[in-house]
C-alpha positions, 0 to 999 in steps of 0.5 A: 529781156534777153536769155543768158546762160550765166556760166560764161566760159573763161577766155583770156584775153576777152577783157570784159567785166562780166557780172550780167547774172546780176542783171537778171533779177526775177522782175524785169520791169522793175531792175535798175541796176543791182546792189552788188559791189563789183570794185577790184581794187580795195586800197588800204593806204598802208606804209609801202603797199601797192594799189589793191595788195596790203603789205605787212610793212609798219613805218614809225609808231605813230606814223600817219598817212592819209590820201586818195585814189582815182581810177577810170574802169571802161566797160566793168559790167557788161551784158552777155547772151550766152545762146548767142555767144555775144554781148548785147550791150554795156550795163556800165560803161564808163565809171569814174571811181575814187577811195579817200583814206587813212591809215595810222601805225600804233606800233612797229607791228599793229597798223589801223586804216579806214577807207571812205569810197564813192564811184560815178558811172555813165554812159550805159547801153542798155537803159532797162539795167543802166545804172548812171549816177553817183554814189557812195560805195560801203566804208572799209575799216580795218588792220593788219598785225605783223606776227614775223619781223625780220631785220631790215624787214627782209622777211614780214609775215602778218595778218589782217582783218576788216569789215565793209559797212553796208553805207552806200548807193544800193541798185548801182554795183557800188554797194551790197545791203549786208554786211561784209566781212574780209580776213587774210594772210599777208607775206612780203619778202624784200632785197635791195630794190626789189619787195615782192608781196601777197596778201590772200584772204577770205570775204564773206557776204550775204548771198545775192541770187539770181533766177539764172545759173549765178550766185555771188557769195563768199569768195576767195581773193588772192593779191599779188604785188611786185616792186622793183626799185631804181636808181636812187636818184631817181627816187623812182620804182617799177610795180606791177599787180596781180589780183584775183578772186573766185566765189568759193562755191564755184571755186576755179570752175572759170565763168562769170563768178572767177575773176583775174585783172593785172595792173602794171604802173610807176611809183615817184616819191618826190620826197620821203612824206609823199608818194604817187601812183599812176598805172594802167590794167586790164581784165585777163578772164570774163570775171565780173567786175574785170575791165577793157582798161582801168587807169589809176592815179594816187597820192600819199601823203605821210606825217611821222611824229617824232617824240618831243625831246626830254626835258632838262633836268635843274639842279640847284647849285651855288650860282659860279663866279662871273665868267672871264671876259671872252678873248679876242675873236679869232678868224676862223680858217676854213678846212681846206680839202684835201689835195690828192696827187695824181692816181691817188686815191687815199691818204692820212690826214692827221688821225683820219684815211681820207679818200678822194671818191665816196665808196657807192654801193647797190642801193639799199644793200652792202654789196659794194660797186666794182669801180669803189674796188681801186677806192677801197684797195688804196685804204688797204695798201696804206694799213699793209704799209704803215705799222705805225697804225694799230687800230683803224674804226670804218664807220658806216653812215646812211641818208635820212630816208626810211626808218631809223632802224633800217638806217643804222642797219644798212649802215652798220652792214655797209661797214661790217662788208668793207671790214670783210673786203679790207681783210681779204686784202691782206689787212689783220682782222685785229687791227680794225673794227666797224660800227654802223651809226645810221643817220644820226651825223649827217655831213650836211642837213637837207632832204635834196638827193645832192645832200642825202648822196653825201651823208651816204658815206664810210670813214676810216678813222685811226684810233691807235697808232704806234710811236716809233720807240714802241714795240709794234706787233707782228701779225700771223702770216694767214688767218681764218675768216670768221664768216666762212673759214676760209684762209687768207694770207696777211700782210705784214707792214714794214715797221720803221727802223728805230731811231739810232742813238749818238755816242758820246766822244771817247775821253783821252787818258789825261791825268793831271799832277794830282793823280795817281799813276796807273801803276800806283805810284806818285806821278812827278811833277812836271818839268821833273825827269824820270828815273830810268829803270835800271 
């Protein structure tokens, strides 16, 4: 058996899994591989977490999920001569690992899940410590709690604990004979397309010794994931992870017992119930358990339950006359869309503003793209042109993906924002409002991204408008922006003239016989001369 001195020195970039103190156990004769779990990536197959790194995220009560990861690790424990400085040999060189899981939303808030994982390794150098074979790993149950929830979850803040059973393969670096207990601090921060988590913690184990200058006992881990979302037809994102962990009783000291990989890859939803993962990594120090590469692939699968709707209430009433016979059928006449002339973009149709291009804003946020601008411009020059229009609703509506509560929020801060923009146009804050109504009226049901673009959509509805004998308001000529007091100048819409009355015909002065004469007296009959006044 070759001489090791344990305390391996970090290198970056050296990438080799080091755990060669657990190789040097006091019987050489005897050593068959070491029951010491060596595993860097410890999925919780929670809603919206990244491989290895727990997020505080929840979807609906009840929402379960359930899936598998796989991953190929070359070279995670190697054997190292430190008289030498040079490795003599891989202990593990290839290992085949995979986790089944599940995971169950109780709440908006509380999330429970268990993790079932095995590995298979072969293909080792040194036959004296080789460990080749297939096993099962220790059983992971465990929950997180979210003590901070944001709106939109822009800001979640949680806590989680769980327990590694001692059920697997021992002598295999797949399992340890104690129980193992993990806890943890998790934080998550999200804008837009963009989520960036952390999840540090505390596992405490029983202690494996060796002859040698190493021990492995409780260690401090430290995981960090970012996610970077693209377009939304791509139904695409970018993650990237972060892990580390260090033995707390050599805490930062470098060597075997200090470990650091990174892991970089793509996430593909197919459709909101599934997602995949697929990246590669690699160790960044000698700390054991870190790799040459490390390729991993997973899937997720999610059920939400939905409540069953209410049931109708029967009242017992005296049963109504027989209904009249149906009239005729009428042939429907299907809506025709609106025709819009060239260069315009807006128009009244009957109590609606009909635009002709949908308003498209960065995904997952309000901020509105800078080619909608002329869009939403043309609705505000028709408000600043009609006084007839006393009151227009612009009505935010989102696509079925995601929760209903970040749905109608999304769609309400959508609307709230074109309010805001119409306004810095001229239009008098009075004269509109906003509401959001999320998914709940879809313009077309289906889950194709052609279907979901269109049901992502604002409307401008004329609630109020002014006959033309009614008295129209004037508007301030200026106003002070509610969000940030600012002034802005209104414009105030030309009010059409009202309609011009006709006036009867004069009457001529006719008198007939019977009448009396202006001065009084009797008028003569007709055909009589007047006498001339003398």
């Amino acid at each position: 058996m070759l001489l090791t001195q344990l305390r391996t020195t970090a290198r970056p970039g050296a990438l080799i899994g080091w755990l060669s103190a657990l190789l040097l156990l006091p019987s050489a004769a005897s050593a068959q591989g070491v029951s010491a779990d060596v595993e860097f990536i410890r999925p919780t197959f929670g809603y919206g977490s990244f491989q290895g790194v727990a997020v505080p995220l929840t979807k609906e009560p009840l929402a379960f999920r359930y899936g598998a990861l796989v991953q190929y690790e070359l070279n995670p424990v190697t054997l190292y001569n430190a008289l030498t400085e040079s490795e003599t040999g891989s202990v593990v060189t290839n290992r085949g690992n995979f986790n089944l899981g599940a995971s169950i939303d109780l709440s908006r808030r509380v999330t429970l899940n268990l993790v079932l994982p095995g590995a298979l390794n072969w293909g080792a150098e040194i036959p004296e410590f080789e460990a080749d074979g297939f096993g099962l790993s220790d059983i992971g149950v465990g929950g997180q709690a979210i003590l901070i929830k944001m709106p939109s979850d822009r800001f979640n803040l949680g806590l989680r604990a769980g327990l590694l059973l001692p059920t697997g393969r021992g002598d295999a670096y797949m399992s340890e004979s104690g129980l193992r207990t993990s806890s943890g601090l998790l934080a998550m921060v999200q804008f837009g397309p963009l989520r960036v988590a952390t999840d540090a913690g505390v596992m405490t184990r029983k202690l494996i010794e060796t002859d040698e200058d190493f021990n492995l006992s409780h260690e401090f881990q430290w995981n960090n994931g970012v996610r970077v979302g693209l377009p939304a037809a791509t139904r695409t994102a970018i993650t990237a992870q972060l892990m580390s962990r260090n033995v707390l009783s050599e805490f930062l000291k470098g060597g075997a017992e200090n470990a650091l990989e990174v892991v970089g890859g793509v996430q593909v939803m197919p459709s909101e119930a599934v997602t995949i993962d697929v990246g590669a990594g690699r160790g960044l120090t000698e700390g054991y358990g870190t790799t040459d590469l490390r390729i991993l692939s997973a899937v997720t699968i999610q059920h939400v339950t939905k409540p069953p709707p209410p049931k109708p209430i029967i009242v017992e009433t005296t049963p109504p006359p027989p209904p009249p016979p149906p009239p005729p059928p009428v042939e429907d006449i299907p809506d025709e869309p609106p025709v819009f002339e060239e260069g315009q973009l807006a128009m009244i149709v009957f109590d609606q503003i009909v635009i002709k291009d949908m308003l498209e804003f960065v995904v997952d946020t309000n901020i509105l793209k800078d080619y909608s601008r002329p869009t939403l411009q043309a609705v505000a020059d028709i408000l600043n042109q009609d006084a007839r229009i006393g009151h227009l609703v612009v009505e935010g509506h989102a696509s079925q993906e995601g929760s209903f509560e970040h749905n109608y929020e999304l769609a309400e801060s959508r609307a709230r924002r074109v309010w805001e923009e119409m306004t810095l146009m001229g239009v008098h804050p009075s004269r509109m409002s906003y509401r959001g109504l999320g998914e709940v009226v879809p313009i077309k049901e289906g889950e194709d991204e052609e279907t979901l673009q269109l049901n992502r959509r604002v409307e401008f509805h004329i609630v109020r408008q002014f006959e033309a004998i009614e008295d129209m308001p004037d508007y301030p000529r200026s106003v002070r922006l509610p969000w940030n007091g600012d002034v802005v100048a209104v414009i105030q819409p030309k009010k059409p003239e009202p309609p011009k009355e006709e006036k009867p015909e004069e009457e001529k002065d006719e008198f007939d016989e019977f009448e009396v004469a202006p001065t009084g007296e009797e008028k003569p009959p007709a055909g009589e001369p007047t006498e001339a006044p003398k």
